[in-house]
C-alpha positions as protocol buffer text, in pm:
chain_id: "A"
residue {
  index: 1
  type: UNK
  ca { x: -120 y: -2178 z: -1261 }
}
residue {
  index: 2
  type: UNK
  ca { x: 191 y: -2040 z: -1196 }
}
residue {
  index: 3
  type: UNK
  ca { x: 387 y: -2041 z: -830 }
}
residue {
  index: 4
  type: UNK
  ca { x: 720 y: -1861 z: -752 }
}
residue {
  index: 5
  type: UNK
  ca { x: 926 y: -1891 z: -429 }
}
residue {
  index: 6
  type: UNK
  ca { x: 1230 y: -1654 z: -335 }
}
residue {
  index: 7
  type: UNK
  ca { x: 1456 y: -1615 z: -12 }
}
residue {
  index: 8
  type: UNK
  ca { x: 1713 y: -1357 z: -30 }
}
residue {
  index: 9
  type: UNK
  ca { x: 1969 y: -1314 z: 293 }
}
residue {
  index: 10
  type: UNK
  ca { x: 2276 y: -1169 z: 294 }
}
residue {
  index: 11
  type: UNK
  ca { x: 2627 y: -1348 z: 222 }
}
residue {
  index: 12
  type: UNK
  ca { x: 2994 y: -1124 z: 216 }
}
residue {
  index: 13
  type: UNK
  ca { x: 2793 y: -775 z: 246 }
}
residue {
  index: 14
  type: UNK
  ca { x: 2599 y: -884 z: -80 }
}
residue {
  index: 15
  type: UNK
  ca { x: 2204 y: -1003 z: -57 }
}
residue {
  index: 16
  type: UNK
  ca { x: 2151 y: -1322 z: -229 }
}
residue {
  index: 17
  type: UNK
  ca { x: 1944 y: -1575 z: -305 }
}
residue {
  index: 18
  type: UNK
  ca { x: 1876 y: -1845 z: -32 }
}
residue {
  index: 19
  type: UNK
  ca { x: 1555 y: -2019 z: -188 }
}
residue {
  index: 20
  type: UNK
  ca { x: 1454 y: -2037 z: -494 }
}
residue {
  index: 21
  type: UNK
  ca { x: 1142 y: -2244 z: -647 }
}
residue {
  index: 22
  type: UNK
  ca { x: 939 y: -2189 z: -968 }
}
residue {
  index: 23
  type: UNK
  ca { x: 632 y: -2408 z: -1111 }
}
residue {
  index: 24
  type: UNK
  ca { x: 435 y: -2348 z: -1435 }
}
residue {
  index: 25
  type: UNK
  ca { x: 401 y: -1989 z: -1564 }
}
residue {
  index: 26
  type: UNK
  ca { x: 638 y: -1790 z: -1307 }
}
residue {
  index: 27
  type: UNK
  ca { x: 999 y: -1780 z: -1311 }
}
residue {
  index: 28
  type: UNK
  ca { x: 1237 y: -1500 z: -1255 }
}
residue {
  index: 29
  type: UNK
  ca { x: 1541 y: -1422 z: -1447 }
}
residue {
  index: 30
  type: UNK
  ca { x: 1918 y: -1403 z: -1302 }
}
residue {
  index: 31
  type: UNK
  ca { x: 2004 y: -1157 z: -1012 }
}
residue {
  index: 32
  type: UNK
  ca { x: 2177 y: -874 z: -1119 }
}
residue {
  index: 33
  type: UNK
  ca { x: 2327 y: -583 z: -895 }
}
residue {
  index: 34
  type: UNK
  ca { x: 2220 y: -240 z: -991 }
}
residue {
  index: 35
  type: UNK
  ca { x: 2471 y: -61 z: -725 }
}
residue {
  index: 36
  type: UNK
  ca { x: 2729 y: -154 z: -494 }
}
residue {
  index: 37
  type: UNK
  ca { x: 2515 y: -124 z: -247 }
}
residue {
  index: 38
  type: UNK
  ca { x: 2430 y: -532 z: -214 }
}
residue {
  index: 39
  type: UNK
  ca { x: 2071 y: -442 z: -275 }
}
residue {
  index: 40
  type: UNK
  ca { x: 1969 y: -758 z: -489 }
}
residue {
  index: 41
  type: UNK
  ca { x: 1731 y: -720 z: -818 }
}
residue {
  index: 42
  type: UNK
  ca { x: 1559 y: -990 z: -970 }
}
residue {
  index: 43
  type: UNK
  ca { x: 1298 y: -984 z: -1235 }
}
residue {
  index: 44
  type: UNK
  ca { x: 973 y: -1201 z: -1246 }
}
residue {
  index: 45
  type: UNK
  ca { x: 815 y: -1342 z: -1569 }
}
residue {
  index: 46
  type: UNK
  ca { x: 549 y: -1466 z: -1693 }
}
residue {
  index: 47
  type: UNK
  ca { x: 662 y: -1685 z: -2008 }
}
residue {
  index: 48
  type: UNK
  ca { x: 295 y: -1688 z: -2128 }
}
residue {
  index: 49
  type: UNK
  ca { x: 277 y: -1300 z: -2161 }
}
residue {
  index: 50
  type: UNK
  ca { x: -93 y: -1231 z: -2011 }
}
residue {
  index: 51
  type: UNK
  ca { x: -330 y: -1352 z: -1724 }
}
residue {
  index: 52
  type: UNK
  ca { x: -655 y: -1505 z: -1824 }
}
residue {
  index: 53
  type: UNK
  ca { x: -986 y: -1674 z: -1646 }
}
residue {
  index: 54
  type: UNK
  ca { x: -906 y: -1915 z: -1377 }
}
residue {
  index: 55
  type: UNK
  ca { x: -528 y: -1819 z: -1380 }
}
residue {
  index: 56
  type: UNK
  ca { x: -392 y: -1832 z: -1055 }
}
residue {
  index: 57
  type: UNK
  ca { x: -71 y: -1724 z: -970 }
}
residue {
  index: 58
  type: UNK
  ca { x: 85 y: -1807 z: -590 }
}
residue {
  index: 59
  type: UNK
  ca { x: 422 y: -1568 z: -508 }
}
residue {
  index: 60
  type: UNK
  ca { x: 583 y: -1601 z: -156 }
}
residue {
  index: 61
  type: UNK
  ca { x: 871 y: -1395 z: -62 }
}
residue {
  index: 62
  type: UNK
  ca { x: 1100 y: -1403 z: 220 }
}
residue {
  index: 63
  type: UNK
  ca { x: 1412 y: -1144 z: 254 }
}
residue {
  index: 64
  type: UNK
  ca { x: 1582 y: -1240 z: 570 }
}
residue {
  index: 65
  type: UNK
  ca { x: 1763 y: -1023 z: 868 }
}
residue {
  index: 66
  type: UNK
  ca { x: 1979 y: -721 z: 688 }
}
residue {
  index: 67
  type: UNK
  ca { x: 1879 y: -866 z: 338 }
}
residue {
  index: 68
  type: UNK
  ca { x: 1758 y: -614 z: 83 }
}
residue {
  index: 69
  type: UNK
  ca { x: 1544 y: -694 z: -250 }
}
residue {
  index: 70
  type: UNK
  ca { x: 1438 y: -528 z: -539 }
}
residue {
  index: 71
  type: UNK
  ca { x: 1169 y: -712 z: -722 }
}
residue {
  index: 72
  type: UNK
  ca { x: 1039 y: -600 z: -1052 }
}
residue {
  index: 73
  type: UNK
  ca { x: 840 y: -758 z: -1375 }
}
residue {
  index: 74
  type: UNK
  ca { x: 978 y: -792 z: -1678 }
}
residue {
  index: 75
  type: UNK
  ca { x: 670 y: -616 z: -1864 }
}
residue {
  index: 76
  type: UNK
  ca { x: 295 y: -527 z: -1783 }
}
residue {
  index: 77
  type: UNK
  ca { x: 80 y: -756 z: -1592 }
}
residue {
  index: 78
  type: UNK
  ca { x: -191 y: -793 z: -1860 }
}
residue {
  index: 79
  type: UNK
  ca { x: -586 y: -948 z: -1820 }
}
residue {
  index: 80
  type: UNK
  ca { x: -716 y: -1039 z: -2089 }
}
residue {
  index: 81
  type: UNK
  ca { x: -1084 y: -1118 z: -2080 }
}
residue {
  index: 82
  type: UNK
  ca { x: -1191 y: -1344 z: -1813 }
}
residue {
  index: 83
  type: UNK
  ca { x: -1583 y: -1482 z: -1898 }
}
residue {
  index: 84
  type: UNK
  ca { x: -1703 y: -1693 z: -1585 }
}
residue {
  index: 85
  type: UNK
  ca { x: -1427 y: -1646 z: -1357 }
}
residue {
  index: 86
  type: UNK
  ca { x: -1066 y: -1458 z: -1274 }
}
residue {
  index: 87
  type: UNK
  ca { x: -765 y: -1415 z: -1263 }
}
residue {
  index: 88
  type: UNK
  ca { x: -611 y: -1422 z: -941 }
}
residue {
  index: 89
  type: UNK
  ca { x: -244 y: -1335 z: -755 }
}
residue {
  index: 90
  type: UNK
  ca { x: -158 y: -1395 z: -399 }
}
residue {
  index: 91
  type: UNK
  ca { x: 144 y: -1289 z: -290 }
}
residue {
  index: 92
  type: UNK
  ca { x: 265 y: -1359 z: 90 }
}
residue {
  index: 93
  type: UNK
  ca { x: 621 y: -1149 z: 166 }
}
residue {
  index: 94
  type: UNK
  ca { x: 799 y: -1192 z: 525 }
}
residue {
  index: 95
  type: UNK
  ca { x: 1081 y: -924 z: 626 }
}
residue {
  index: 96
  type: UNK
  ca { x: 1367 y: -966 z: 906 }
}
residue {
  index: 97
  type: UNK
  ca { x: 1503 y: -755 z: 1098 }
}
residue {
  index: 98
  type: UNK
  ca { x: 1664 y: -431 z: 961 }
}
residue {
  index: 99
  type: UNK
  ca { x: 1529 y: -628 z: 630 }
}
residue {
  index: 100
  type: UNK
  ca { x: 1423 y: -433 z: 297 }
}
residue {
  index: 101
  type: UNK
  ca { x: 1191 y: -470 z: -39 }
}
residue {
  index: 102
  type: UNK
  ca { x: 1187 y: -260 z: -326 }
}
residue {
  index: 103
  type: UNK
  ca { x: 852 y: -423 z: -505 }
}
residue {
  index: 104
  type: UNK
  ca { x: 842 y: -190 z: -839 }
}
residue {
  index: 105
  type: UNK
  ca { x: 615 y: -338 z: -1122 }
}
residue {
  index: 106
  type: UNK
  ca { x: 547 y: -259 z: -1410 }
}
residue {
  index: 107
  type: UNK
  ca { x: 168 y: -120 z: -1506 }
}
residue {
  index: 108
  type: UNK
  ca { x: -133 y: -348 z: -1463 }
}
residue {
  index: 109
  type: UNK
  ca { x: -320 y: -359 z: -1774 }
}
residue {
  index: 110
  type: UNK
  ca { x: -654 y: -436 z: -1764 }
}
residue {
  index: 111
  type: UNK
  ca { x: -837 y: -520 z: -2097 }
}
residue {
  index: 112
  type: UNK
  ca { x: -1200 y: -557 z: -2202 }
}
residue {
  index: 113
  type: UNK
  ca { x: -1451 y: -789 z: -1997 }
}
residue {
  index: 114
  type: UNK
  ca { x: -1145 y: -868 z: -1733 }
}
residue {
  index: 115
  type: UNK
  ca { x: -1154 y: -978 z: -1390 }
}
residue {
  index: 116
  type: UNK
  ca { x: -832 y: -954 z: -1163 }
}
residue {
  index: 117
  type: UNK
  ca { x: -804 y: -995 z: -791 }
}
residue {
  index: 118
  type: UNK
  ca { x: -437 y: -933 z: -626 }
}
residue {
  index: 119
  type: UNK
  ca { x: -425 y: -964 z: -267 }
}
residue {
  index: 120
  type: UNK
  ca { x: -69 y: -871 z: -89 }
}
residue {
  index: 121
  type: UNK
  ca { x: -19 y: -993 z: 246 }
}
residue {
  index: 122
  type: UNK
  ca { x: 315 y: -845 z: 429 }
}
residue {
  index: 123
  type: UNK
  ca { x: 475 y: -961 z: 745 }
}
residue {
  index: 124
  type: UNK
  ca { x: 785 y: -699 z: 887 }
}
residue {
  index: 125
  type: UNK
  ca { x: 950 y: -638 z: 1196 }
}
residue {
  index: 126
  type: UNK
  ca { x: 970 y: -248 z: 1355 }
}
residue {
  index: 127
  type: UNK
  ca { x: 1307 y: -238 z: 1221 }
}
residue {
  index: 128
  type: UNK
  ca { x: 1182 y: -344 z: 835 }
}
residue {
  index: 129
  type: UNK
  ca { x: 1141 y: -126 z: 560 }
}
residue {
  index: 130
  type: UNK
  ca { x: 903 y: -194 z: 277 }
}
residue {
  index: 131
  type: UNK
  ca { x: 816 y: 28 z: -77 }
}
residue {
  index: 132
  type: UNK
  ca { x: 546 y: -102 z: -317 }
}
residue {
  index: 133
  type: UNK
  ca { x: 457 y: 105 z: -630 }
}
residue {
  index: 134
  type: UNK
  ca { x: 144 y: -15 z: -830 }
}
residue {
  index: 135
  type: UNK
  ca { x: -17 y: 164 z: -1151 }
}
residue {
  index: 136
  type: UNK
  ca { x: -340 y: 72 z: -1317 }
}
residue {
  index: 137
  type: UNK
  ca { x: -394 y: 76 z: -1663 }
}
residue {
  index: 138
  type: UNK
  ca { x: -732 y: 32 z: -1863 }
}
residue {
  index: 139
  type: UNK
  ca { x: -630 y: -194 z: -2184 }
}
residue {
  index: 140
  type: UNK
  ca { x: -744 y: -87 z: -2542 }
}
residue {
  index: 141
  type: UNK
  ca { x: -1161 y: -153 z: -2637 }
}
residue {
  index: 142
  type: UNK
  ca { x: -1304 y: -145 z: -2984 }
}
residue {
  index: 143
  type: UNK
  ca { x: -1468 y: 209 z: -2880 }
}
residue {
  index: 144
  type: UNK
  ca { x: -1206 y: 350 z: -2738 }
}
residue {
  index: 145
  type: UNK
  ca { x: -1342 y: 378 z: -2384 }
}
residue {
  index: 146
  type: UNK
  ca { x: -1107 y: 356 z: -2085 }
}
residue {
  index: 147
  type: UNK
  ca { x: -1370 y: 138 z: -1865 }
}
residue {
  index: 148
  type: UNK
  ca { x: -1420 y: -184 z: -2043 }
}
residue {
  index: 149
  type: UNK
  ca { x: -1302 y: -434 z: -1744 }
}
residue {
  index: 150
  type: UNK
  ca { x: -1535 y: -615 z: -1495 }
}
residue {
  index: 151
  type: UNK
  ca { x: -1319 y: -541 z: -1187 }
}
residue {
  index: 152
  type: UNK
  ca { x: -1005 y: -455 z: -1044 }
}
residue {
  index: 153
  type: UNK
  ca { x: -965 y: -556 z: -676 }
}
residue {
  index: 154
  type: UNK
  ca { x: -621 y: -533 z: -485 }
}
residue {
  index: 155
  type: UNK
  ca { x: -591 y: -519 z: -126 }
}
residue {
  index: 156
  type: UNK
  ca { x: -231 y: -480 z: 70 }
}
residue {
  index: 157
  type: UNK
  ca { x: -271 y: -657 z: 430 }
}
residue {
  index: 158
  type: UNK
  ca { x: 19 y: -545 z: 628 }
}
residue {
  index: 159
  type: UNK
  ca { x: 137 y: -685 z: 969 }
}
residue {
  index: 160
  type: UNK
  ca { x: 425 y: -556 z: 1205 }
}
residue {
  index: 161
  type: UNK
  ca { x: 553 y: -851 z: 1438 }
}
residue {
  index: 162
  type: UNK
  ca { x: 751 y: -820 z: 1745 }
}
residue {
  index: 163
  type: UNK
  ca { x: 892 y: -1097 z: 2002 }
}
residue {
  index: 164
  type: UNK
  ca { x: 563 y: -1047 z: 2198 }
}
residue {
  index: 165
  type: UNK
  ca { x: 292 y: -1032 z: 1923 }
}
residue {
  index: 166
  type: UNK
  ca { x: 160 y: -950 z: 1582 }
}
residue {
  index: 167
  type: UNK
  ca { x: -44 y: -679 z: 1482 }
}
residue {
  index: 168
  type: UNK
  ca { x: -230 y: -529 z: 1203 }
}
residue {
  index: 169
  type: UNK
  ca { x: -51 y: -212 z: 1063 }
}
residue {
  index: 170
  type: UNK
  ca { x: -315 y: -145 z: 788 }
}
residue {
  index: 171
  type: UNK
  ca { x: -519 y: -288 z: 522 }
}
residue {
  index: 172
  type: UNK
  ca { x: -578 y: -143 z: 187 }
}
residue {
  index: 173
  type: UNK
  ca { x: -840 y: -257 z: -16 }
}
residue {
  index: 174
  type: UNK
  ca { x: -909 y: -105 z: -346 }
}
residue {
  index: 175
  type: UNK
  ca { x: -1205 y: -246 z: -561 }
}
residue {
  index: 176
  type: UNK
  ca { x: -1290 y: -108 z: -912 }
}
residue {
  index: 177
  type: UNK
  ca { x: -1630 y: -221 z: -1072 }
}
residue {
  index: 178
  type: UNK
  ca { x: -1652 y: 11 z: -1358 }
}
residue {
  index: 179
  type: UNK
  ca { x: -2027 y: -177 z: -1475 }
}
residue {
  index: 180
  type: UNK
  ca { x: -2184 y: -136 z: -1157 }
}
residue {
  index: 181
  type: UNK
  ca { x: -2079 y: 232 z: -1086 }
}
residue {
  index: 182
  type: UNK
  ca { x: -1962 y: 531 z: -1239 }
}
residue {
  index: 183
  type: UNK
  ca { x: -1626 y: 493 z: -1119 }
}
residue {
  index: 184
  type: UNK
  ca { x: -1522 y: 791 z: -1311 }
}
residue {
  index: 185
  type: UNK
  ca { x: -1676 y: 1073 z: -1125 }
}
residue {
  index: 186
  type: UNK
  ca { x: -1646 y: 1244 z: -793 }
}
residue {
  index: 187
  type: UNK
  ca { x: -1550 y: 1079 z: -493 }
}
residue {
  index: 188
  type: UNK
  ca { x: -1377 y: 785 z: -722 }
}
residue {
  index: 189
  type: UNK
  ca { x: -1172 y: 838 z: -1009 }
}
residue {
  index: 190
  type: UNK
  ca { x: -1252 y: 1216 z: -992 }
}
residue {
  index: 191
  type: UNK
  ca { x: -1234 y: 1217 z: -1430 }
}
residue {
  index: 192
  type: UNK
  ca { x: -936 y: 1033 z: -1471 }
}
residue {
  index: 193
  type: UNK
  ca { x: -865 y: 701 z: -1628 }
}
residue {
  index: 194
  type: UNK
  ca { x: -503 y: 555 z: -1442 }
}
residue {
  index: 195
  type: UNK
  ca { x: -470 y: 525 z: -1122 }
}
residue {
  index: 196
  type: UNK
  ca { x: -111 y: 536 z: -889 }
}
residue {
  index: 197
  type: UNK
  ca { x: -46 y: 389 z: -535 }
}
residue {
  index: 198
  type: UNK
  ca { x: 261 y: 396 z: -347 }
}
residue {
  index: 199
  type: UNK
  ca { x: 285 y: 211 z: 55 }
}
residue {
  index: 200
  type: UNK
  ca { x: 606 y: 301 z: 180 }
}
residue {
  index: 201
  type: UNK
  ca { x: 634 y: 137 z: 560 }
}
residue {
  index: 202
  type: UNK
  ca { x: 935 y: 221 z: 786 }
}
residue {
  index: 203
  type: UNK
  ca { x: 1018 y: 349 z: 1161 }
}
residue {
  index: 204
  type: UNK
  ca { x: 1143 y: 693 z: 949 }
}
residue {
  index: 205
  type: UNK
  ca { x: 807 y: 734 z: 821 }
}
residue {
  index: 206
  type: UNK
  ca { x: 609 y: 1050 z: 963 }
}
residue {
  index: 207
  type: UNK
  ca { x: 401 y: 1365 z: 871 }
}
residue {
  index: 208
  type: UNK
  ca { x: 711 y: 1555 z: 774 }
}
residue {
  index: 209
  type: UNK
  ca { x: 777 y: 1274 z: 494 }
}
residue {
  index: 210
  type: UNK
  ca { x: 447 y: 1289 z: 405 }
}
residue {
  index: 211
  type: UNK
  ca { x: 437 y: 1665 z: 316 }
}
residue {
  index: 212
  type: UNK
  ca { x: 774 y: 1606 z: 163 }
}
residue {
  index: 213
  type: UNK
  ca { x: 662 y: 1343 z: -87 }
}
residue {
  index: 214
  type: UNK
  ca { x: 323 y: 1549 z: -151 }
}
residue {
  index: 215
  type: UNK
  ca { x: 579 y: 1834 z: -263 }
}
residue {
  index: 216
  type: UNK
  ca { x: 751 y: 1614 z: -511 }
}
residue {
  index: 217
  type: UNK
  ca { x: 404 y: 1563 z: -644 }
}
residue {
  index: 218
  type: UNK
  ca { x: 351 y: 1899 z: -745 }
}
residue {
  index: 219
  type: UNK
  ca { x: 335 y: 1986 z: -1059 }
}
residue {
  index: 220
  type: UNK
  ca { x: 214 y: 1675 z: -1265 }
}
residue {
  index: 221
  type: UNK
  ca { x: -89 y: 1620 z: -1437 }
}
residue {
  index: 222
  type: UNK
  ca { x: -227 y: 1388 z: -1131 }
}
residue {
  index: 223
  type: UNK
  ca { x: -433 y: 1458 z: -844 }
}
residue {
  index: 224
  type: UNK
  ca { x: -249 y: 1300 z: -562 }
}
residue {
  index: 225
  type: UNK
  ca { x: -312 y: 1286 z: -206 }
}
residue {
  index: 226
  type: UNK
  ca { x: -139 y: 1061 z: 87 }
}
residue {
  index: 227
  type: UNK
  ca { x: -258 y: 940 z: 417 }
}
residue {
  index: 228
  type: UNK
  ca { x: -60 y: 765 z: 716 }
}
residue {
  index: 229
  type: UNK
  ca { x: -135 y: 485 z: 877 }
}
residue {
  index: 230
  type: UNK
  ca { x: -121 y: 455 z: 1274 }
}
residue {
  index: 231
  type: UNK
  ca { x: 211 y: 360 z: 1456 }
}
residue {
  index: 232
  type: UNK
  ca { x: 282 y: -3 z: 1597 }
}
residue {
  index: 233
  type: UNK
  ca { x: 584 y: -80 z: 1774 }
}
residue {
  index: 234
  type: UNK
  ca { x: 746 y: 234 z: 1649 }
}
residue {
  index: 235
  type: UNK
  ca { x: 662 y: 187 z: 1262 }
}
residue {
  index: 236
  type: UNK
  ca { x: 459 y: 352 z: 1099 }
}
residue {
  index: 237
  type: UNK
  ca { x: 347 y: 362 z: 704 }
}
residue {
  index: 238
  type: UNK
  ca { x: 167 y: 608 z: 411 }
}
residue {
  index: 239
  type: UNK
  ca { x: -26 y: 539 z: 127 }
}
residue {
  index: 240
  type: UNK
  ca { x: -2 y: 758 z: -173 }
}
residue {
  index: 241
  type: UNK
  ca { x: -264 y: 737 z: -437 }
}
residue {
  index: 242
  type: UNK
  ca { x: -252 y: 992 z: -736 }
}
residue {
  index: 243
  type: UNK
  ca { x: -513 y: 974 z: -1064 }
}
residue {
  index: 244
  type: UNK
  ca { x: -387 y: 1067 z: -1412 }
}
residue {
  index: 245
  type: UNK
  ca { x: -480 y: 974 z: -1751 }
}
residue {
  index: 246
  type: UNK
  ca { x: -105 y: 860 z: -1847 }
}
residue {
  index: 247
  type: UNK
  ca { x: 96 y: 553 z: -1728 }
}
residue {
  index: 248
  type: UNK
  ca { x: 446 y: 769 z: -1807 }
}
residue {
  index: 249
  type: UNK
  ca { x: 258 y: 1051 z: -1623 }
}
residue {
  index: 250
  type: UNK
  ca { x: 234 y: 811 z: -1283 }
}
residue {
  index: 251
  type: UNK
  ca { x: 551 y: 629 z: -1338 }
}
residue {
  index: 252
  type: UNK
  ca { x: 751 y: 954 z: -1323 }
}
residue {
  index: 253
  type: UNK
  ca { x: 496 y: 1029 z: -985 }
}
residue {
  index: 254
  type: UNK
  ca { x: 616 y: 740 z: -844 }
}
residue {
  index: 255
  type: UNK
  ca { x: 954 y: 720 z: -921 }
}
residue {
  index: 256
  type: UNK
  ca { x: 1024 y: 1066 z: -859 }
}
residue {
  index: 257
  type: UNK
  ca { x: 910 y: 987 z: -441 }
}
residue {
  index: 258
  type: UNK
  ca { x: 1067 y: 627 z: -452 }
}
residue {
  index: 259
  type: UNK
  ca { x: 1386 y: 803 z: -576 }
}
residue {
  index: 260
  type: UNK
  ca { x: 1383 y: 1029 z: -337 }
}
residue {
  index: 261
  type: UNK
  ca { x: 1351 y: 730 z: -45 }
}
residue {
  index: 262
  type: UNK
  ca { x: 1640 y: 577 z: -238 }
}
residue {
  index: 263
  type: UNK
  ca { x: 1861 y: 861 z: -174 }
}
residue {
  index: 264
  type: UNK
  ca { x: 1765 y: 1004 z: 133 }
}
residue {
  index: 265
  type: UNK
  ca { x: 1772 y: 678 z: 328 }
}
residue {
  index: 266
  type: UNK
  ca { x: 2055 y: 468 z: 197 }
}
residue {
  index: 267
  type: UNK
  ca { x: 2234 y: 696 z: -42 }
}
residue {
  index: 268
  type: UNK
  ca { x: 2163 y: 515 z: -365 }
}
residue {
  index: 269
  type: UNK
  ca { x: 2137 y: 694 z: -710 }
}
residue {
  index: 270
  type: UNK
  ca { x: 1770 y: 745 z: -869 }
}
residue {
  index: 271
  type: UNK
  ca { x: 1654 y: 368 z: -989 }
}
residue {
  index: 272
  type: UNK
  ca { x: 1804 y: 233 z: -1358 }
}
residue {
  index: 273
  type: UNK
  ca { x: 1585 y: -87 z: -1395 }
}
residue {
  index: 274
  type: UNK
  ca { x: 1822 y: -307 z: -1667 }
}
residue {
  index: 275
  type: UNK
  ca { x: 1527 y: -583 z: -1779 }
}
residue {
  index: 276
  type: UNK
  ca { x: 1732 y: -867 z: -1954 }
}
């Protein structure tokens, strides 16, 4: 079990860390500045390298009023096999006002006979702004096929609070059981083997962002397509998903839009991740 606790605000124009707590297989390396923008980066780890049966891993994440966060891993999530049970991540993330996260992973690789659940659950205010990039990878089998795991399930809850209430912005639940279905023909993985998703909530979010992201898509060897949610309080968010059969093919995808939010909204140069 592993359980990681992180609460960045701002101090002298620079975000920094408030909280910080780590117990048994999570701990994240020193903040670094990428900029001179005060955007903060830190980098989790996992010191034993891989998640395996019965792992459970507890993340909660707070970035206070005006704060902004970049969190990243320090290599692949991989699951291993998993025989009897799974391995499990919850991570709970709570935004202030004007607040912003950058959550940029690296690939989840999922092996042979694995079972991983990841369930996200986000708290902003209207005046948040939130980017999460995820890529999933089928891990290496002895013959060479791309479906070997059990399942793959991730779901993104995401809640927009005001002064008066709180309400459900969206929910995104993706579940993968390759030995139950044929999860690589039409209608699911449409013939390819990786699979892309970028949620990108803010009040600037809207149709004409959508189209413009779609653009940047154009071109790679993906099939992409994005979809926006519905508006609360004056916020509103899109989910991208895009199939490939490369991890550098969808990590360019995504970084190429993220980049783009980078820029457009706050002036900052395409992302440099430095992993010490």
């Amino acid at each position: 079990m592993g359980r990681l606790e992180l609460g960045v605000s701002v101090r002298h124009g620079r975000s920094v860390a408030l909280h910080q707590f780590h117990e048994g297989a999570l701990r994240v390396m020193r903040p670094h500045y990428l900029d001179d923008s005060g955007q903060v980066c830190y980098v989790v780890v996992n010191p034993g390298g891989a998640y395996l049966g019965a792992d459970l891993f507890l993340v909660d994440v707070v970035v206070e009023d005006g704060a902004d966060l970049l969190l990243t891993t320090q290599s692949a999530t991989k699951v291993y096999r998993t025989p009897g049970s799974f391995a499990e991540q919850r991570m709970t993330v709570r935004l202030g006002e004007g607040a912003r996260l950058e959550l940029m992973p690296d690939q989840l690789i999922a092996y042979r006979e694995a079972s991983y659940r990841q369930r996200t659950t986000v708290t902003l205010r209207p005046s948040s702004s939130l980017v999460m990039a995820e890529v999933v990878t089928p891990g290496w089998s002895p013959d060479g096929a791309a479906f070997r795991y059990e399942e793959v399930r991730l779901r993104n809850d995401i809640h927009v609070e005001t002064d008066q209430d709180t309400q459900l912005l969206a929910l995104d639940n993706l579940l993968i059981r390759p030995p139950l279905h044929d999860v690589t023909g039409l209608g699911f993985m449409e013939g390819y083997s990786h699979l892309g998703s970028l949620v990108v909530v803010d009040g600037r979010v809207d149709q004409a962002l959508a189209d413009e992201l779609h653009g940047l898509t154009a071109g790679r060897e993906a099939l992409t397509g994005i979809s926006l949610t519905r508006t609360v309080s004056g916020t509103t968010g899109l989910v991208l998903r895009s199939f490939s059969n490369s991890t550098d093919e969808l990590n360019l995808l995504l970084r190429s839009c993220t980049d783009y939010l980078r820029e457009r909204w706050y002036g900052q140069g395409p992302l440099d991740l430095r992993k010490h």
